[in-house]
C-alpha positions in Angstrom: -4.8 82.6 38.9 -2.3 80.5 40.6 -4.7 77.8 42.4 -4.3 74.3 43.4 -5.8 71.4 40.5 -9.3 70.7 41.2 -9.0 66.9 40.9 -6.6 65.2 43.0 -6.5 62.0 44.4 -7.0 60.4 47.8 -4.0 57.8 49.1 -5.5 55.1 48.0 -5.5 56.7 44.4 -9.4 57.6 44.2 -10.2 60.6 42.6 -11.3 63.5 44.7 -13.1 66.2 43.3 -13.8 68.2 45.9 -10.4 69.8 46.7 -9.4 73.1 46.0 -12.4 74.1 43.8 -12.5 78.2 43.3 -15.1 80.0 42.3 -14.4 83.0 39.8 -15.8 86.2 40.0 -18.1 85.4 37.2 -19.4 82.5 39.2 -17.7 79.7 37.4 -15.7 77.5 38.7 -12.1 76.8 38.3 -10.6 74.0 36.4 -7.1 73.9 36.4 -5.8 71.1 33.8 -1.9 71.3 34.5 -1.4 67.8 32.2 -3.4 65.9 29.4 -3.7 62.5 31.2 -5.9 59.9 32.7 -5.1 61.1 36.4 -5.8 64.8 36.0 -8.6 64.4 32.7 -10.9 61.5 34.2 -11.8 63.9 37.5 -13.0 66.4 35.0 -14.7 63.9 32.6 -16.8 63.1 35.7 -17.3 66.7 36.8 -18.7 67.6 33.3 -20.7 64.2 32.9 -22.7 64.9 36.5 -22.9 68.8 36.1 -26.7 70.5 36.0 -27.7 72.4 33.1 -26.4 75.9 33.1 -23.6 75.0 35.8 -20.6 77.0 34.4 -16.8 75.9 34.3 -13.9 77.6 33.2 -11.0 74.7 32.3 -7.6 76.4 33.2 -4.6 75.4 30.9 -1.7 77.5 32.7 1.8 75.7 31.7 -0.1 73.1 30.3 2.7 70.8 28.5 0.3 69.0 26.9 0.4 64.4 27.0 -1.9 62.0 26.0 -4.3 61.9 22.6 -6.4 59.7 23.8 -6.9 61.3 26.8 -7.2 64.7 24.8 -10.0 62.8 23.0 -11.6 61.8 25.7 -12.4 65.4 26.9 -13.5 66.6 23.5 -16.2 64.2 23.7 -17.1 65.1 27.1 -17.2 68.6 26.7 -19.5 67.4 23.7 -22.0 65.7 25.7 -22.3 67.8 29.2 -24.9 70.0 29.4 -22.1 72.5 31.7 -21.3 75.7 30.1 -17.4 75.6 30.1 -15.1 78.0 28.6 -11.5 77.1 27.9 -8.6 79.5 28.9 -4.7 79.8 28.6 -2.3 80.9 31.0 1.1 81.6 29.4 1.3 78.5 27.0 -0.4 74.8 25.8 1.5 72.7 24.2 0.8 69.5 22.4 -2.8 68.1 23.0 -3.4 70.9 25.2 -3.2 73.7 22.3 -5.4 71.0 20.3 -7.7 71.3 22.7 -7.9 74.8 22.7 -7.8 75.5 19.2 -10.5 72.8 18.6 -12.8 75.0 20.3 -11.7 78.2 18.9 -12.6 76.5 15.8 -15.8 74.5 16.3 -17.2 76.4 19.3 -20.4 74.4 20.6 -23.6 77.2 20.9 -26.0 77.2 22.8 -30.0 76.9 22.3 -29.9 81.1 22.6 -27.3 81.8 20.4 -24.1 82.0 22.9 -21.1 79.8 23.0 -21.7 76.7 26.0 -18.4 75.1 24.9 -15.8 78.2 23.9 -12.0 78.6 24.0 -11.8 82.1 25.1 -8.4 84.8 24.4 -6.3 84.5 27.4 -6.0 87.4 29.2 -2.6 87.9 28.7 -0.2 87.4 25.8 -0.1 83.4 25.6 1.2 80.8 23.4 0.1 78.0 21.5 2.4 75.3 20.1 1.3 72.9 17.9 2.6 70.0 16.6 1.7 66.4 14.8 1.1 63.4 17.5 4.2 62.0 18.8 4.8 58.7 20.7 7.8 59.2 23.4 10.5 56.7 24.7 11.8 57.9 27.7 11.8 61.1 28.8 14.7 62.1 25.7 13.1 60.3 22.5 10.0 60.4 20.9 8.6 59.2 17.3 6.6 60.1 14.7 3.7 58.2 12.6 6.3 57.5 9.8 8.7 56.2 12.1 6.7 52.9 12.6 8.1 49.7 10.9 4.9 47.9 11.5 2.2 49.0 9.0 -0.6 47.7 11.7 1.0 50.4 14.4 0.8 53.1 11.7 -2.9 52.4 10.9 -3.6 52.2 14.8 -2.7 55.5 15.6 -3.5 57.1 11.9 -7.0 58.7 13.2 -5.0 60.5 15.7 -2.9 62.3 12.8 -5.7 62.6 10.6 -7.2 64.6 13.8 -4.4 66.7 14.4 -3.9 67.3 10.3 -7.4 68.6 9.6 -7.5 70.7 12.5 -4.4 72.2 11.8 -5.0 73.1 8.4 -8.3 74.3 8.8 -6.5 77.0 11.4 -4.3 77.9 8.7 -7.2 78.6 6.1 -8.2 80.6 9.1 -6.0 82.6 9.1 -6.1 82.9 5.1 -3.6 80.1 3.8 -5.7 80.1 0.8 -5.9 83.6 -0.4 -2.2 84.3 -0.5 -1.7 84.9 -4.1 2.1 83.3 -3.5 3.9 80.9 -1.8 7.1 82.3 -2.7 8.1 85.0 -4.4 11.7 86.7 -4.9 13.3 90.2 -4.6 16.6 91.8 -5.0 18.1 87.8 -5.3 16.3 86.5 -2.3 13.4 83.9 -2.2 10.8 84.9 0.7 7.9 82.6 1.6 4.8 83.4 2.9 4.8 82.9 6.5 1.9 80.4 6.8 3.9 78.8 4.1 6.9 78.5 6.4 4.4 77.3 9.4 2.4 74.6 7.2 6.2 73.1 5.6 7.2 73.1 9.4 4.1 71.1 10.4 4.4 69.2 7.6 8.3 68.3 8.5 7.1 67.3 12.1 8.6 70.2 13.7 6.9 72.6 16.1 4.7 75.3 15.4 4.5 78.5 17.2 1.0 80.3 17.6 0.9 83.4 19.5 -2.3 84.4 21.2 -2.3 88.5 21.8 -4.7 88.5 25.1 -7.7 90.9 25.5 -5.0 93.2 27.9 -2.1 92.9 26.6 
């Protein structure tokens, strides 16, 4: 599916969301989200907020490299409140706020009044990737912080809601994926210590490194 973004903007920087729409052969539309930020989330925000019950979506995240939290945020609740029924798909990786976007809705799917999803992240249809990390606040295009890295105790509890967002979603994947019923985190053989590999991906998140989810596809 290699379309054109739905929302663009006209030269005097008004949002246009009219251009390039495609329609699937399902009958939804196409909603290609490239970024996580005000100038490619807002368009969609208003597409969801004005669209008829029943009208059906599919948000695109193909090479999505993730951006903004708040911006992330803003969509969650928007996909919360429309009465659209919008699927969620990956096309070769999401990074950043764009995996949290997915996996929040492979987690806490919103159903429907007969039993089917309305909000879902769906399997992509290919082998696709997912990688996840803790919020990060950049300087430059070559630096980037994390929550600890604040002197100011006021900036830390500013942004702490973000983390705490990021941190419960995060482990609730990994008891998931069943973090909790590994009978060790570690054990040894032959002189070697091994850990379990959700072990190795929670102490990575936990180091505020990046963590690598692999998504098979449903034809792979």
């Amino acid at each position: 599916m290699d379309v054109g973004l739905v929302a663009n903007t006209t030269n005097d920087g008004v949002f246009d969301t009219s251009a390039s729409v495609v329609t699937l052969a399902d009958g939804r539309e196409l909603l290609e989200l490239c970024s996580i930020a005000e100038l490619t989330v807002a368009p969609i925000i208003e597409i969801l907020r004005d669209a008829e019950p029943g009208k059906k979506y599919r948000i695109y995240l193909r090479a999505n490299l993730g951006g903004n939290v708040k911006q992330m945020i803003n969509l969650i609740e928007a996909l919360g409140r429309t009465d659209a029924d919008v699927e969620i798909a990956i096309g070769r990786f999401a990074m950043s706020a764009a995996a949290t976007l997915w996996l929040w809705f492979a987690l806490d799917p919103i159903i429907g009044d007969e039993g089917e999803g309305r909000v879902v992240s769906v399997d992509p249809l290919k082998p696709a990737v997912l990688m996840y990390h803790r919020p990060r606040w950049p300087r430059g295009d070559e630096y980037y912080c994390f929550i600890d890295d604040f002197e100011d105790e006021t900036v830390k509890e500013s942004v702490r809601s973000q983390v705490d967002l990021f941190d419960e979603l995060f482990y609730r994947f990994l008891d998931h994926q069943g973090i909790s019923k590994v009978h060790a985190a570690t054990i040894s053989h032959n002189g070697a210590h091994y850990t379990h590999h959700l072990h190795h991906m929670k102490n990575t998140y936990d180091s505020n490194k990046d963590c690598i989810i692999t998504l098979e596809g449903v034809q792979s």
